[in-house]
C-alpha positions in Angstrom: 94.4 99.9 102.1 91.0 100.6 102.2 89.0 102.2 99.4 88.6 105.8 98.9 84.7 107.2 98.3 84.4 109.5 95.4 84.1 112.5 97.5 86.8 112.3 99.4 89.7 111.1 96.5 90.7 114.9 96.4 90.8 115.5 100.0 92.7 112.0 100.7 95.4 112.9 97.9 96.4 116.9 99.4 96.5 114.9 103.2 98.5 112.2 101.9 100.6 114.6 99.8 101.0 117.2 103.3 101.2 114.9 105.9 104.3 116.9 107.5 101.7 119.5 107.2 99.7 121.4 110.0 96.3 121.7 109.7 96.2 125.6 110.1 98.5 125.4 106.9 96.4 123.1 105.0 93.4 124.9 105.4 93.8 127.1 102.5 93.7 124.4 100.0 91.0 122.2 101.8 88.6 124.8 102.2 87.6 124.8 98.3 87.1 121.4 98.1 85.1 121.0 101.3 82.6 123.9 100.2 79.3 123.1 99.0 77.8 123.7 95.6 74.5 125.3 96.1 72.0 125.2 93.3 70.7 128.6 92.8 66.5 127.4 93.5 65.4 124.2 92.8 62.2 126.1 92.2 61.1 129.0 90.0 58.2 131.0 88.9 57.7 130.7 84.7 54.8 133.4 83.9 53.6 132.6 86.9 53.6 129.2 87.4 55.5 127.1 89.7 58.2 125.1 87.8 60.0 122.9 90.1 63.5 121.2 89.4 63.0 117.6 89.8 66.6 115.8 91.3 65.7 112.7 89.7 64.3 113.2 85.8 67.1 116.1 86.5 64.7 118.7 84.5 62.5 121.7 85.0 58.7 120.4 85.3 55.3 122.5 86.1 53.9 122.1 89.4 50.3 122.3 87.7 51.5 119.4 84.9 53.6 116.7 87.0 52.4 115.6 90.2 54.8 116.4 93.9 54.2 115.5 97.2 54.2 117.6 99.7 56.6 118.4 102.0 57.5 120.5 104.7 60.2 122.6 105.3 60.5 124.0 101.4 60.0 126.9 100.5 57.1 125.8 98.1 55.4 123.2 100.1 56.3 120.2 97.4 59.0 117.8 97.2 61.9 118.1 95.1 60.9 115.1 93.5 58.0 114.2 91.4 56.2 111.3 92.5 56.8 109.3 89.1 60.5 110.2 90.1 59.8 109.2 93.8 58.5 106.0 93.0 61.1 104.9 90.5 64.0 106.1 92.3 62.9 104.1 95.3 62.2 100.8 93.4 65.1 101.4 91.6 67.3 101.6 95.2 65.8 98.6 96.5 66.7 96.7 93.9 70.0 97.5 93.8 70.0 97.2 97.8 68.9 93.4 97.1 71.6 92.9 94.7 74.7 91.8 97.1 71.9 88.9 98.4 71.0 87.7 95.1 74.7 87.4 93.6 75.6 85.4 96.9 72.5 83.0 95.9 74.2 83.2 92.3 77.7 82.4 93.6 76.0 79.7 96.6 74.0 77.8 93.9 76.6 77.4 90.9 75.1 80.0 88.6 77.8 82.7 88.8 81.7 82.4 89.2 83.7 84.1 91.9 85.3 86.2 88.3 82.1 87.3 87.3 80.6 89.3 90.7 81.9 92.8 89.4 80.6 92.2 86.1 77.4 91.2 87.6 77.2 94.4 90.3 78.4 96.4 87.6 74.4 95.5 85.4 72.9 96.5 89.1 74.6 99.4 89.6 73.6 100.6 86.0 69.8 100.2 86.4 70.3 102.4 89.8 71.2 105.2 88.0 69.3 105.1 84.9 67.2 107.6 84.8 63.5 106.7 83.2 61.9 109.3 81.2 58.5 111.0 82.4 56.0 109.9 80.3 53.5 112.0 78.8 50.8 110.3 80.4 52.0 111.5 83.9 51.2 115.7 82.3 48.3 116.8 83.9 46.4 117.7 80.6 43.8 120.2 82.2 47.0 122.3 82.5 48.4 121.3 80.1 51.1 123.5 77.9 52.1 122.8 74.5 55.7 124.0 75.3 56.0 121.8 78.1 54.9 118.3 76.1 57.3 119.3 73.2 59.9 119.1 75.7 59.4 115.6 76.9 
């Protein structure tokens, strides 16, 4: 059997459980789980200043203190990512993109055992997700609010 992805472990488990089952029956229970979870904003207005939820340092950050790209189709014009976050999520996803080629070199060359590949994705998959802290060298100080910085 094949592998189940995260998302869909709840959904395989009631169709495997109500196979007998129509699909006007099963509705009822599946709808729930196939609903999405809407964030309120990913943007709000903090005495009146654009603060802006950014998906990757998963915080709330002034427009006027961390630098967004812009993008269209948003309600604000800006990214839902900082750049800093931009930029390290990207490197972050390349590397870890790269990773099945260099444990095959591992494995080709002698360096890694066949035992030791999950370990080994396991250390890549880790750096994926780690989330780097913004530094406070990325605040735009001409804006700068003490509130904010205490924060980070």
């Amino acid at each position: 059997m094949s592998t189940i992805k995260k998302g869909y472990t709840e959904l395989h488990a009631i169709l495997s459980a109500n196979q007998d089952m129509t699909v006007k029956k099963l509705m009822a229970q599946l709808l729930p789980i196939m609903q999405q979870e809407v964030r309120d904003e990913a943007h709000r207005y903090v005495d009146g200043r654009l603060e802006i939820f950014c998906y990757y340092h998963k915080q709330w950050e002034f427009a006027d203190q961390v630098e967004y790209g812009k993008k269209a189709n948003t309600k604000t014009g800006l990214n839902t990512m900082c750049k800093v976050g931009t930029n390290n999520w990207t490197t972050q996803y390349r590397i870890y993109k790269d990773s099945s080629s260099k444990i095959l070199a591992k494995v080709s060359a002698g360096e890694l055992s066949y035992e030791d590949i999950p370990a080994e994705q396991a250390k890549y998959a880790e750096e994926r997700n780690k989330i780097v802290p913004l530094e406070v060298t990325h605040w735009n100080e001409a804006h700068a609010d003490p509130r904010q910085q205490a924060e980070s």
